[in-house]
C-alpha positions in Angstrom: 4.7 -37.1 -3.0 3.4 -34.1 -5.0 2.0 -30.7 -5.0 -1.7 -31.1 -6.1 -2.7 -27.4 -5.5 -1.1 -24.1 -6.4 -2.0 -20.3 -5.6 -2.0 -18.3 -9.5 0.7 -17.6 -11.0 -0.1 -14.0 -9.6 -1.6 -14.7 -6.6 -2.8 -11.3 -4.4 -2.3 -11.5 -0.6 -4.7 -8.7 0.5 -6.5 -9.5 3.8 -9.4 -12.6 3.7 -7.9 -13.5 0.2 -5.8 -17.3 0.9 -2.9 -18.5 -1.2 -2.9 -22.0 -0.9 0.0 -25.0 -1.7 -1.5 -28.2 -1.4 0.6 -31.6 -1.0 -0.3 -35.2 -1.6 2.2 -37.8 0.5 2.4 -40.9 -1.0 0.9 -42.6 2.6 0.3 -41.4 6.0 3.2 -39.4 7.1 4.9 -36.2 9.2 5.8 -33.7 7.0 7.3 -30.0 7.3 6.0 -27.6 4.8 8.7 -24.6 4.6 7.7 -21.1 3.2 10.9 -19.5 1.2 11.6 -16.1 -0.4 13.3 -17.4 -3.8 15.3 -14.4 -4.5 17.0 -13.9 -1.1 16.2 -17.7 0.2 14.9 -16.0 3.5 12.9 -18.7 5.5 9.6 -17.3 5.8 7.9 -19.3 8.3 6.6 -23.1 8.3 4.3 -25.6 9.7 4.6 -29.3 10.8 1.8 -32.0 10.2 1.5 -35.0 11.6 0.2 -38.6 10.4 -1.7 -37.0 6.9 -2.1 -38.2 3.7 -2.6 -34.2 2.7 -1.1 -31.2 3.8 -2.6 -27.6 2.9 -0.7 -24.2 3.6 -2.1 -20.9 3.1 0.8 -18.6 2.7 -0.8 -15.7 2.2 -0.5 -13.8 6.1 2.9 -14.4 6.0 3.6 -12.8 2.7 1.7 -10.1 3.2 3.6 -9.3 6.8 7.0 -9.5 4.2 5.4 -7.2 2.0 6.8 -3.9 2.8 7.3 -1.0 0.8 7.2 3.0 0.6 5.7 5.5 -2.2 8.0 6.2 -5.2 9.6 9.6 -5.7 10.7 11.5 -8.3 9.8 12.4 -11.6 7.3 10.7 -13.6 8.0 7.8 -15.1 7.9 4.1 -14.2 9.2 2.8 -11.0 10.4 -0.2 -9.2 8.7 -2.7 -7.9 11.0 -3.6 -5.0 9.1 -4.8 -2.1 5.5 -5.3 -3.7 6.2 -8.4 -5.5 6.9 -11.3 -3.1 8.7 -14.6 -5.5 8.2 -17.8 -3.1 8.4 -21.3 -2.8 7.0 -24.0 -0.4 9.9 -26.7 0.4 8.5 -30.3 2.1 11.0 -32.2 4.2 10.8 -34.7 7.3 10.6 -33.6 11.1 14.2 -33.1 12.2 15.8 -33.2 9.1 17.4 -30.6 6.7 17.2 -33.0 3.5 14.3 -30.9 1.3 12.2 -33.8 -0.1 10.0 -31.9 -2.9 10.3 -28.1 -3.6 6.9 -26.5 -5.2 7.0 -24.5 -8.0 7.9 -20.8 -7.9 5.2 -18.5 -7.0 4.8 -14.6 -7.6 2.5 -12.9 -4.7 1.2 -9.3 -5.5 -0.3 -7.1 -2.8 -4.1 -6.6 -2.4 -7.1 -8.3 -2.8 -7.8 -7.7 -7.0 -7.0 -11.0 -9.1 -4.6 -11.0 -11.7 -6.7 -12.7 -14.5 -7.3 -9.4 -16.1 -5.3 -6.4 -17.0 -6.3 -2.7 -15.4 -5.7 -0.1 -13.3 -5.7 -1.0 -9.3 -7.1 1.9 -7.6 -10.4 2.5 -5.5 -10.4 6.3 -6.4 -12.1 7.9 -8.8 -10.7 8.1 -12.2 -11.9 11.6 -12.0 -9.2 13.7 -9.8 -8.5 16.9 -8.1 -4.3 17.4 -7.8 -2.5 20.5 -6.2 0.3 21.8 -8.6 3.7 20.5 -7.8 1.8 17.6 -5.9 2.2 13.9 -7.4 0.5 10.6 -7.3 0.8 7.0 -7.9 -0.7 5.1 -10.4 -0.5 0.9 -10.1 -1.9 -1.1 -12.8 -1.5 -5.0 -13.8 -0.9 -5.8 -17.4 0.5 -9.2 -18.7 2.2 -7.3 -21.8 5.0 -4.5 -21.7 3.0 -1.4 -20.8 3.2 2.5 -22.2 1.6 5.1 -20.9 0.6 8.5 -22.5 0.8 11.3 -20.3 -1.0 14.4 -22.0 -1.4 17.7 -20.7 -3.2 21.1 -21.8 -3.1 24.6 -20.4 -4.2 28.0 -21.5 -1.2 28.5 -23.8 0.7 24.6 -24.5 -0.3 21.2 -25.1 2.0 18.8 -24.2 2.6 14.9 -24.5 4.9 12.2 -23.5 4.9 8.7 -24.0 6.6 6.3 -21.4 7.3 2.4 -21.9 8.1 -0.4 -19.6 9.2 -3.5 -20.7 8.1 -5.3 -17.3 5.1 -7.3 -17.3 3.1 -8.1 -14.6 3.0 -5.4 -11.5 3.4 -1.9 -12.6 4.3 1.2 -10.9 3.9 4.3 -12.1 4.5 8.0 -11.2 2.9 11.4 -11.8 4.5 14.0 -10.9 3.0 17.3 -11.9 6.0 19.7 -11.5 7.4 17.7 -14.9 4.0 19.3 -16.7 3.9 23.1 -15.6 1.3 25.4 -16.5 -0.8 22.7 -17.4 -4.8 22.6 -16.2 -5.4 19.1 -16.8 -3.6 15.9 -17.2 -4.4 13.1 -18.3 -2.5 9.4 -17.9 -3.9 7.0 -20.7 -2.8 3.8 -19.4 -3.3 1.9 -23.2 -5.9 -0.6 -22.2 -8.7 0.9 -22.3 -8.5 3.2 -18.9 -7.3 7.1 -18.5 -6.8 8.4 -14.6 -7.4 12.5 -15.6 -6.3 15.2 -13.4 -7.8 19.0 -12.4 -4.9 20.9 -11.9 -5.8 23.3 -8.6 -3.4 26.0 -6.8 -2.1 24.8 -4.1 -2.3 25.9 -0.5 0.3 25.8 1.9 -2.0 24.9 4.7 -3.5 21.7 2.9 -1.7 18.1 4.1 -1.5 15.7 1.6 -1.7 12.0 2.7 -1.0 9.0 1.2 -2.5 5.0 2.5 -2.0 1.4 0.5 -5.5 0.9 0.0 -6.9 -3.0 -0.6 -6.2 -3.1 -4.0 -2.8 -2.5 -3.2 -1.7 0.1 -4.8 -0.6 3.8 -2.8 -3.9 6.1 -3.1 -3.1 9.8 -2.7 -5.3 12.7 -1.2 -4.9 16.2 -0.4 -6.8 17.4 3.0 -7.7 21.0 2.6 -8.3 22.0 5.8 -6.4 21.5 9.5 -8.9 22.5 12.1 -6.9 22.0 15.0 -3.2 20.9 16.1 -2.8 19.7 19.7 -0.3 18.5 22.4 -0.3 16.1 24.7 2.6 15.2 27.1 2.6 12.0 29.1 5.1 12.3 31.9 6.4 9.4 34.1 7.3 10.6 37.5 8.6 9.0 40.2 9.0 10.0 44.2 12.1 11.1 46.2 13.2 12.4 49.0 13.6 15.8 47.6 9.8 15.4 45.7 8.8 14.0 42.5 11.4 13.9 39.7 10.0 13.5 35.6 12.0 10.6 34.7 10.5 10.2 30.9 8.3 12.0 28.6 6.4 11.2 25.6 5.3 14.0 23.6 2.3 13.4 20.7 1.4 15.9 18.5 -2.5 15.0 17.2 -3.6 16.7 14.0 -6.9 16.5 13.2 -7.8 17.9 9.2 -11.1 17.8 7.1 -11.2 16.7 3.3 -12.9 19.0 0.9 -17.1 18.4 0.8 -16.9 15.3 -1.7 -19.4 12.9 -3.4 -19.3 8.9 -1.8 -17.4 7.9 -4.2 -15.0 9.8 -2.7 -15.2 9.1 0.6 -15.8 5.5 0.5 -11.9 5.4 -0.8 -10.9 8.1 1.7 -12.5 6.0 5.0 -10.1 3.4 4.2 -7.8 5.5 6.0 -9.0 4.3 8.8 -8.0 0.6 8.3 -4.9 0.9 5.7 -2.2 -0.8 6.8 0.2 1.8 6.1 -0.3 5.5 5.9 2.1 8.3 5.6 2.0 12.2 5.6 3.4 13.8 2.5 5.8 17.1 2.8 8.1 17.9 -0.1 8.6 14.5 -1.4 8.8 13.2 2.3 6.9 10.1 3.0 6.4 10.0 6.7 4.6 7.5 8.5 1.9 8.2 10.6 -0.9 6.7 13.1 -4.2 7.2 12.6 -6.7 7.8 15.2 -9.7 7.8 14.2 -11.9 4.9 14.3 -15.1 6.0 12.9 -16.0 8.7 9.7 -19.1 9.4 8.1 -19.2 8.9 4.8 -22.8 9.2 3.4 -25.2 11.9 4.8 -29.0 12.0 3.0 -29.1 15.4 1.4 -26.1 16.8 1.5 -22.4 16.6 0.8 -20.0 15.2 3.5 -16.3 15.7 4.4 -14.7 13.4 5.9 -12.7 14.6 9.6 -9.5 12.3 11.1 -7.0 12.8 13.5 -3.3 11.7 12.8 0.0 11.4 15.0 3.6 11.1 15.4 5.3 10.5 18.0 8.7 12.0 19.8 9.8 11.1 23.0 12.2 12.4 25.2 13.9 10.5 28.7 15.9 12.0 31.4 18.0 9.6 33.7 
């Protein structure tokens, strides 16, 4: 018995994309294949086969639905990589028995759909980008090496640079925070491998909403919605009757928010329709990540001669019960 067939060694998990463990039994046999989180030795999940010679497990879903995590806060600099970087291992072992025959080699999953054979920047933005002042954003990048970043920024009266290291390979998350670079105009990260992410400094506006989504490449993609063009409420009561009438037993209140981006080119907007899919989007409010529901299920993104913005409606949800 042996494991023919491994996912890479950083293997992504992003939907469609399988992460396959292969196993060749010696003859004919029923076998368990066992899906463990090294770190924490959480059982992840299994499946049985029965009377093969082979047994194939793509452990990809699974990781992916263990793959939670939130934006980073803070000031710039690097940040932790907690909950994006999935270690596990595939265990073999007969039906109704806890003796582990064969354990596979240790994999490291990454989230989204972008292989790891090449170092870069994991973003479907444009490298070109529009930031409110005192806003921040996330920058994800792979590199097989220790990575430094130069952070450079210019104003109308100081230039300013910082260099930051990290001496983790692999996965890399990093934070821009422009309150760290005031009276600056532009800023630009220089990621040292041949990519820089620069950013227009604008004013910002207290009526803009700022949202955040993890976008298929897997990293958190930021964006700041100019406009709200309308805010609405809905209550849902559930009633029931009585002697005395009807009596409001529960309510659910949701709030729907619908806001417009700025007029922006495809590019743009391609990124930004993602919103409607991601698998996790939050609302942004003074370094608050709060998660949110989407409700829109179709944007425009491309209109022939002329500029688009892209419109969506968002909610949260509070409910209140009586007895």
């Amino acid at each position: 018995m042996q494991f023919y067939k491994y996912p890479d060694a950083y293997a992504p998990v992003g939907a469609g994309i399988p992460a396959i463990f292969g196993l060749q039994l010696d003859a004919p046999d029923n076998i368990d294949l066992r899906i463990r989180k090294t770190e924490s030795n959480r059982l992840l999940g299994g499946k049985r086969f029965v009377n093969v010679s082979q047994a194939d497990i793509d452990v990809a879903a699974r990781i992916r639905s263990v793959m939670a995590f939130t934006p980073s806060t803070g000031k710039t600099g690097f940040k932790s990589t907690d909950g994006r970087l999935i270690r596990a291992c595939v265990e073999a072992l007969h039906p109704r028995s806890e003796t582990i025959e064969l354990t596979s080699e240790t994999r490291t999953f990454i989230p989204g759909d972008q292989s790891a054979q090449s170092s870069g920047l994991r973003t479907a933005m444009p490298l070109n980008r529009l930031i409110p002042a005192g806003e921040a954003d996330e920058i994800s990048l792979f590199n097989n090496n220790g990575c430094t970043l130069l952070v450079s920024g210019s104003g109308r009266d100081s230039t300013v640079a910082e260099q930051f290291e990290s001496s983790q390979y692999g996965w890399q998350v990093f934070r821009l925070n422009t309150a760290d670079f005031p009276d600056c105009d532009t800023i630009t990260v220089d990621t040292g491998i041949g990519e820089s992410i620069v950013y227009t400094v604008i004013p910002a506006s207290q009526n803009a909403v700022r949202l955040a989504w993890e976008s298929h490449t897997g990293a958190i993609e930021h964006y700041s919605f100019p406009t709200v063009r309308q805010t609405s409420l809905l209550v849902e009561k559930l009633r029931t009757e009585s002697h005395e009438g009807y009596l409001v037993t529960a309510a659910e209140t949701l709030r729907k928010t619908t806001i417009v981006s700025a007029f922006e080119l495809p590019e743009v907007l391609e990124p930004l329709a993602e919103l409607t899919s991601a698998r996790n989007v939050w609302a942004l409010k003074r370094d608050i990540y709060t998660p949110i529901d989407i409700l829109t299920d179709e944007v425009v993104i491309q209109q022939h001669g002329t500029l688009c913005a892209l419109e969506l409606a968002f909610r949260s949800k509070t409910a209140s019960s009586w007895s």
